[in-house]
N, C-alpha and C positions, 0 to 999 in steps of 0.2 A: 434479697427479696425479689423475686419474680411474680410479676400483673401483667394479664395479660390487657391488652387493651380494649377488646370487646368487650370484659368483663362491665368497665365502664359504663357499653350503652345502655346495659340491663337498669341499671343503678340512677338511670337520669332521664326515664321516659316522659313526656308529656301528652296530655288530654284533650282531646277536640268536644263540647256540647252547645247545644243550641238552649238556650234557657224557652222554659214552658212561659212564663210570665212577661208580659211585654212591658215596655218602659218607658221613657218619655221619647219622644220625636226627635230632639234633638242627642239621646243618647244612641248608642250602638249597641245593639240587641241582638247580634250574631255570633257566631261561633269565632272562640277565640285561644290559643296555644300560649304556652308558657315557653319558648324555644328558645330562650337565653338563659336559664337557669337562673338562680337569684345568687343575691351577692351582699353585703353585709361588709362595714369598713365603718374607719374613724371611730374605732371605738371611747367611750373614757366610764370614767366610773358608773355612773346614773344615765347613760344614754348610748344610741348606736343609730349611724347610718342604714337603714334596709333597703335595697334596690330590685329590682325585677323590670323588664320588657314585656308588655302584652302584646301580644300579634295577630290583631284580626284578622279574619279569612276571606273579606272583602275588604276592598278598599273604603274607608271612610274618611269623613271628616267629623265624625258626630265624635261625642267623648265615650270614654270607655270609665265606668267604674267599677272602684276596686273594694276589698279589704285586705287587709293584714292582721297577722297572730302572734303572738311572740309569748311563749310561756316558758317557765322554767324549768331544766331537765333533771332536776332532780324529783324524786319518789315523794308523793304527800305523805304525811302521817298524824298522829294527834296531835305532836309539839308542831308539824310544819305544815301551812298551806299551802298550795300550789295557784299562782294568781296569774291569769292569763291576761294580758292588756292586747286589746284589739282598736282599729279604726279604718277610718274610710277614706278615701279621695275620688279621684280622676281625673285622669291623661287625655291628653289629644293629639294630635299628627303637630302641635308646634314643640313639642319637647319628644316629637318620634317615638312615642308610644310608650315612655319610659316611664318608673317609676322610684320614687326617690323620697324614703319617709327619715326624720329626724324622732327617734322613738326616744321618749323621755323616761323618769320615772320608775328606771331598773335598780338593783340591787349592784354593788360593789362583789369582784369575783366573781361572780356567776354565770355559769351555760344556761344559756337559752337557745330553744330551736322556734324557727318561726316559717310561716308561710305567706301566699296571697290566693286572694280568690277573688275572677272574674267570670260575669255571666256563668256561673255552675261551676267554673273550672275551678281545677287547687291544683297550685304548683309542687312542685320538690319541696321538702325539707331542707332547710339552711339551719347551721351552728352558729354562737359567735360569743365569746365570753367575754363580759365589761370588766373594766381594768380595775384594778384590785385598791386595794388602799390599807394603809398601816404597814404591818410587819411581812416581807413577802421571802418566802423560802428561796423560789426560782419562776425564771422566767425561759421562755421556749420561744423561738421567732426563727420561720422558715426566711430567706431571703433570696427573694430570685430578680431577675432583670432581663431581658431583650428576647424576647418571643416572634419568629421570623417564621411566618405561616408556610410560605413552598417550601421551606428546607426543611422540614423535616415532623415527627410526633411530636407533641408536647407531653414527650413521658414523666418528663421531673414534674409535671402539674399535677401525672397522676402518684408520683412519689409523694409530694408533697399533703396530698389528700388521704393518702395511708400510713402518715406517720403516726404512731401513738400517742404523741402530744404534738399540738401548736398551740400558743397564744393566739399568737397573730400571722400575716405573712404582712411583709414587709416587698413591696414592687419598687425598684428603684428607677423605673424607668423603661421606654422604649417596648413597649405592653403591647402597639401596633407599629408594622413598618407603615409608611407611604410608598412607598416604590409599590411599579405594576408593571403589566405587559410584557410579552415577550421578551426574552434574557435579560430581564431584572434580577434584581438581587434577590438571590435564594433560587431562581430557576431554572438553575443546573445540578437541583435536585434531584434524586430518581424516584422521589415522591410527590416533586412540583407536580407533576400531571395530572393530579389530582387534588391538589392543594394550593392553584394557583390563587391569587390575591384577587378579589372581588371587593369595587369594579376590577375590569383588567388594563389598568393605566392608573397613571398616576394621582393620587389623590389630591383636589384642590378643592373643592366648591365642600358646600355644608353636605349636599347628598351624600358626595362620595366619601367623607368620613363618618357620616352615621353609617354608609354601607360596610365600609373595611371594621368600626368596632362589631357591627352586628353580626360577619363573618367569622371574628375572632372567640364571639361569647359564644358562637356555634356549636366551637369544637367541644365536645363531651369531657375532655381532662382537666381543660381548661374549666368548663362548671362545674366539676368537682371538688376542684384546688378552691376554688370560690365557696362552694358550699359547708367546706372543711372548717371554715373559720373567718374572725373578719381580718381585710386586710386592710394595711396601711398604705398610700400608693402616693409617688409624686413622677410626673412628666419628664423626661430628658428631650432631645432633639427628635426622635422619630416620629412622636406623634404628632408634631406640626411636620416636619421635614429635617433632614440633615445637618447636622451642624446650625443649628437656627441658634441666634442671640436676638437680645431685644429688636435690633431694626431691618435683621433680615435673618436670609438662609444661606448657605454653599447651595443645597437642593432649593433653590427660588431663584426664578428668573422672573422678574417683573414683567418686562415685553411682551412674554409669553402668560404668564399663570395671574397677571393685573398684580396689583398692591398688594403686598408682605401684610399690612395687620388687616386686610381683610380676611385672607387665607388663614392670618393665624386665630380673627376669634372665630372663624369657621370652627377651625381644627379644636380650640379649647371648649367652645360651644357643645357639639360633640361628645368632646372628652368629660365636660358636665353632668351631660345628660345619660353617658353610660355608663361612667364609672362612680361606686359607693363610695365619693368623697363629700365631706361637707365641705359647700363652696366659701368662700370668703363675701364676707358681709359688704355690700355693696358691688359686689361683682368684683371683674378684672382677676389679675395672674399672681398675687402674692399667697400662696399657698404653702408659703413655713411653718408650723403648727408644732407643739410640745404634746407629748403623750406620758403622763406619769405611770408609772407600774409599780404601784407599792409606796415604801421604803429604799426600794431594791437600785431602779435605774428612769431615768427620763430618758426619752426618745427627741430630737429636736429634728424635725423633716425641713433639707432645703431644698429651696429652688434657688437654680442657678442657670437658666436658660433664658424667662421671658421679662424679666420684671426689670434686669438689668446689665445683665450681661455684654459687652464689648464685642467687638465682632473680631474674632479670632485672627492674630496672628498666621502667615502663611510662608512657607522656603519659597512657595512658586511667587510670591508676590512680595515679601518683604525681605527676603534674606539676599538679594544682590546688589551690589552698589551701582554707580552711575557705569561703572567702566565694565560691567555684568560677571563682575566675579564677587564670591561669597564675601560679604561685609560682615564678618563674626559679632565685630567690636558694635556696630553700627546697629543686627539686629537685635545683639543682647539689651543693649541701651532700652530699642522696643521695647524690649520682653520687659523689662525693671522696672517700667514707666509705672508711679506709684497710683494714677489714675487712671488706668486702667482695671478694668472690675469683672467677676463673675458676677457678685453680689451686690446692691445696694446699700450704701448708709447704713439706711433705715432696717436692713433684714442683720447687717450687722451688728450692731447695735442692740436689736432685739436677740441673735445669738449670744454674743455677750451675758448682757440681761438673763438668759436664760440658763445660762449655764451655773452662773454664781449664785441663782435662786436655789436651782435643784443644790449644788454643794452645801450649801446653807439648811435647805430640808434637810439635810443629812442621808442623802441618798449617794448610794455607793456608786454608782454606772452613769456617765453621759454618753449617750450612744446618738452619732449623727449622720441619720438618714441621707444621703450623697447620690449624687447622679453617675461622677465619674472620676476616676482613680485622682488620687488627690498626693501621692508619696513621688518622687524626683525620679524618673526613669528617664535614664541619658542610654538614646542609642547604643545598643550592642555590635562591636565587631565580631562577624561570627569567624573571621579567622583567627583573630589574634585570639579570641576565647577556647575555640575551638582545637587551635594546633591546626600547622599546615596538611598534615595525612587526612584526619579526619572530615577538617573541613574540605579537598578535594574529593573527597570520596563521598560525602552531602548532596557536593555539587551538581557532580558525576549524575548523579542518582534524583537528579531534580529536573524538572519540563522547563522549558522556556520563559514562564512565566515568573516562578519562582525563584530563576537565577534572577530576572532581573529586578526583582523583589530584593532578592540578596545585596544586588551591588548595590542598587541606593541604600542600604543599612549601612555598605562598609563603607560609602561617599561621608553619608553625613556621620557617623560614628567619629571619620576623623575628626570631624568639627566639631567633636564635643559636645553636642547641642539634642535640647528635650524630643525626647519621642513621640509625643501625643501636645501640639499647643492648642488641643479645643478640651485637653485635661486641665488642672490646676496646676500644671508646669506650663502652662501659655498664661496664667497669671500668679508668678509668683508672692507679688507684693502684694495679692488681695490672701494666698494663702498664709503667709507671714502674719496678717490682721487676722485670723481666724486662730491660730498658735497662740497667738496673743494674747487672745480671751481666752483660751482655754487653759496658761497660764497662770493668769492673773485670777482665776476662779481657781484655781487649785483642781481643777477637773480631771475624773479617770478617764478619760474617753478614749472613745471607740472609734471609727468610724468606716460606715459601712459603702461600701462602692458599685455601683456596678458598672454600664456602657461597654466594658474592654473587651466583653465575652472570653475573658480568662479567668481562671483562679488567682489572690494574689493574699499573700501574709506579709505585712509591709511593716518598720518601725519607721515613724513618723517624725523627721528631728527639725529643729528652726535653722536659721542662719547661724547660730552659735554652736550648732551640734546637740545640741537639747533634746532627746527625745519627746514632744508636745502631744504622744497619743498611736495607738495602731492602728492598724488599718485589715482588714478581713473585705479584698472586692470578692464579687460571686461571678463566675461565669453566665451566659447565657444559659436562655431555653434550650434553645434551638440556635441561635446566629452562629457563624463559623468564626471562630479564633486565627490568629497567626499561625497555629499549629494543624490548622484545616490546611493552610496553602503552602506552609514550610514546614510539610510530614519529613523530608530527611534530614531537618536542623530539631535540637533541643531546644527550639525556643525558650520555652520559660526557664528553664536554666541556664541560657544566656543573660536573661533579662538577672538572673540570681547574681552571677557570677559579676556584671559587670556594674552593677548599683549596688551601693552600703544599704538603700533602705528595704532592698527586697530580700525576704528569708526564701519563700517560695514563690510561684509561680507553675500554675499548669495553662495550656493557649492551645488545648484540643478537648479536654472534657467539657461536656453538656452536663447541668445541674443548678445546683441551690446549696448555697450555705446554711446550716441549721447553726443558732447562736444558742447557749442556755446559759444564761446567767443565776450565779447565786451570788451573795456576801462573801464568799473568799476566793472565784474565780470563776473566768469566761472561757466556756469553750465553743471553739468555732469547729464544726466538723461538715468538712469538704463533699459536698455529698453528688454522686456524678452518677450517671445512667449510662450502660452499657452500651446506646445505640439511640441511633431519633427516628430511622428510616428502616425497620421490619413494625414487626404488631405485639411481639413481647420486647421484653427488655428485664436486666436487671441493675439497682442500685446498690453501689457499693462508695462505704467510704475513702475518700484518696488519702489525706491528711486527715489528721488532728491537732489543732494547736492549743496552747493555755495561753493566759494572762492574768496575772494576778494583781490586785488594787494597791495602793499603797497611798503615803499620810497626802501624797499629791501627786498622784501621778501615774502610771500603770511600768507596769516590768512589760522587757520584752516578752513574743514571743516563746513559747516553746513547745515544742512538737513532743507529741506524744499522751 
């Protein structure tokens, strides 16, 4: 498939009018754009989140009112009628112009397209089909994660928006960076220069996160991937900051940026206001939600960033003992520590709970929405993997940067010790509790990843060697992979060769996983974009994998 990407702007214009009829004194009676495109999420049977931005053309403080449309896209005829459900509000400058309807009262299965209109204006067209109920053939679900504005197009956004089918899209995460200014990350782009991060610094205060999301709904691929369908979405660490747990960040300096939960309800404040989720009742960060699809599969969305998360394990800070050489025995002990948590209790618990519900429905698929790679990846030596020839000849053929990239791989690879401890290998014993339920419910599941910006086909096994579930992560948008800064090593086929749980691994392709579930198999197909940095591109798929259900449990794996 080749699109070009101009195609795009044609497809997502908006309207500037001044209304003839004047209004109340305290409304805003001016000319006003629809410049975020609209967006649609949280679907379930009988109801959908609708979203839109109004952007008046002067500054105000007065309220802006709206409407909404949502009608059915199928054809009237004598046996069917076609019923439009409409209603009204109004925004103001304290929720940044936003808008965020909880539409009730829909039909099970069905396309609907809807709209908004302000002061004369009408926006784009948006899709979004509510979740189905009883017997379900298949299900379709794009899955993408970490979207890095300097580095590069958001072509998979526009792949995504011209598939033939989606359900839903599924966002796992990391939707905005925080990083800004000058040789930040992603600004060694050679399209940063035109795509640098606005503001141009780092994001702290409430301004400047309503400004980086309102940058983000800018780009034209990005409203389309939106207007395609509704999406599912949960937060990982970038949209507050970096490696962020409940009581801080790696990216948070106190001294400098003031108090961690000020910054962070800025940051989720924000992320309320612009992104189609329904919030949780009475406010605050537990944003785990079940989505049923049928018969067929349940979706279980976690979070595992703010609600309770431990603050991650570190080599530079935990792994040497008093006498400053590596304490293996010392850090592992860390690592096992049974209180230590991604999750809460309480969100376990309800995992749990939820899992044995859907098995009991008698639905075939538990599919669990995840932030970040969750399968045992122990450092790779890329000599001993590689063989001495080839790997000097990697080397050979490598900058400065990525040799010394290389040697801390083969430092710590001796040590035997996890690759990523802000994954679910820096808490093993909260992953163990997670196997456990899924177990004890007899669950097929799934689970789906992203943060790594790799591709990954993982078997999933407990402490006993039990395979407890697969794992399908998706590469990034845009963000760069291991295989961006170690172009003469095979990355992901180190990562293959040197872990039991990984079948594949790609750590340079840009894309989205497409899942299509039915009753006698899942397939995940790898779907990667030729390029992020010209104006065309093309998608092709890398892999294909199956899996297939069983009286408790899933099968590996299998390509093809």
């Amino acid at each position: 498939m080749t699109i070009n990407r101009r195609a795009v702007l044609a497809f997502l214009g908006v309207g500037l009018a001044t209304p003839a009829l004047a209004q109340a004194p305290s409304r805003y009676a001016g000319a006003v754009a629809f410049k975020h495109g609209v967006a649609a999420g949280d679907p379930l049977a009988d109801r959908v989140i609708l979203w839109t931005r109004i952007t008046p053309a002067e500054a105000t403080t007065g309220e802006i009112a709206y409407r909404w449309r949502i009608t059915p896209t199928g054809k009237p005829s004598f046996f069917r009628r076609v019923k439009t459900l409409t209603g009204e509000g109004v925004t103001t400058a304290a929720r940044d112009f936003t808008v965020k309807v909880d539409v009730g009262g829909l039909k099970p299965g069905t396309e609907y397209s809807y709209e908004f209109e302000a002061n004369g204006v009408v926006s784009r067209n948006g899709w979004v089909r509510t979740l189905p109920v009883g017997k379900v053939a298949d299900v379709v679900l794009a899955v993408a994660s970490c979207s890095l504005h300097p580095n590069g197009y958001f072509h998979a956004y526009s792949a995504i928006s011209a598939l033939p089918r989606v359900d839903a899209v599924l966002h796992l995460g990391d939707y905005i960076y925080e990083y800004g200014g000058p040789g930040s990350y992603g600004m060694d782009s050679k399209v940063a220069w035109h795509r640098a991060h606005e503001p141009n610094h780092e994001i702290v205060t409430l301004a400047d996160y309503r400004t980086r999301h309102a940058q983000y709904k800018s780009d034209v691929q990005l409203q389309a991937a939106h207007a395609r369908a509704a999406w599912i979405v949960v937060w990982d660490d970038h949209e507050t900051a970096n490696d962020s747990f409940m009581s801080g960040a790696q990216n948070h300096t106190p001294i400098d940026e003031g108090p961690w939960n000020e910054r962070k309800a800025a940051a989720i404040k924000a992320y309320y206001e612009w992104m189609p989720i329904r919030e949780p009742e009475g406010g605050g960060f537990s944003i785990n939600r079940t989505f049923h699809f049928g018969d067929l599969m349940s979706l279980m969305m976690l979070e595992t960033r703010l609600t309770a998360r431990d603050r991650q394990l570190s080599y530079e800070h935990d792994l040497n003992g008093m006498n400053g050489k590596p304490d293996v025995a010392g850090f592992r002990k860390k690592l096992a520590d049974p209180y230590r948590r991604m999750m809460g209790e309480d969100q376990e618990a309800w995992l749990a709970s939820e899992l044995k519900a859907s098995v009991a429905a008698g639905r075939t698929w538990q599919v669990l929405g995840n932030e970040v790679v969750m399968a045992r990846l122990n450092i790779p030596s890329p000599r001993k993997e590689m063989g001495e020839a080839a790997y000097a000849r990697a080397l050979a053929a490598s900058p400065d940067a990525a040799r010394k990239r290389v040697a801390r791989l083969e430092e710590f690879a001796r040590l035997n010790l996890p690759y990523g401890l802000d994954m679910w290998d820096g808490y093993p014993a909260d992953r163990e509790r997670v196997y456990a339920g899924i177990k004890a419910a007899g669950a097929r599941a799934i689970v789906l990843s992203g943060d790594s910006h790799a591709f990954w086909v993982n078997e999933l096994f407990d402490d006993e060697g039990v395979r407890a579930a697969v794992e399908f992560g998706t590469t990034g948008i845009t963000s760069p992979g291991g295989g961006d800064v170690l172009k003469a090593f095979p990355i992901g086929d180190l990562f293959a060769s040197a872990n039991k749980e990984v079948l594949f691994s790609e750590q340079a392709a840009k894309g989205f996983v497409l899942l299509t579930l039915t009753p006698d198999q899942a397939r995940a197909d790898l779907m990667a974009v030729s390029n992020i940095t010209e104006p065309t591109f093309e998608t092709r798929v890398v892999k294909t994998y199956r899996v297939t259900p069983h009286a408790a449990g899933v099968s590996a794996p299998v390509e093809g």
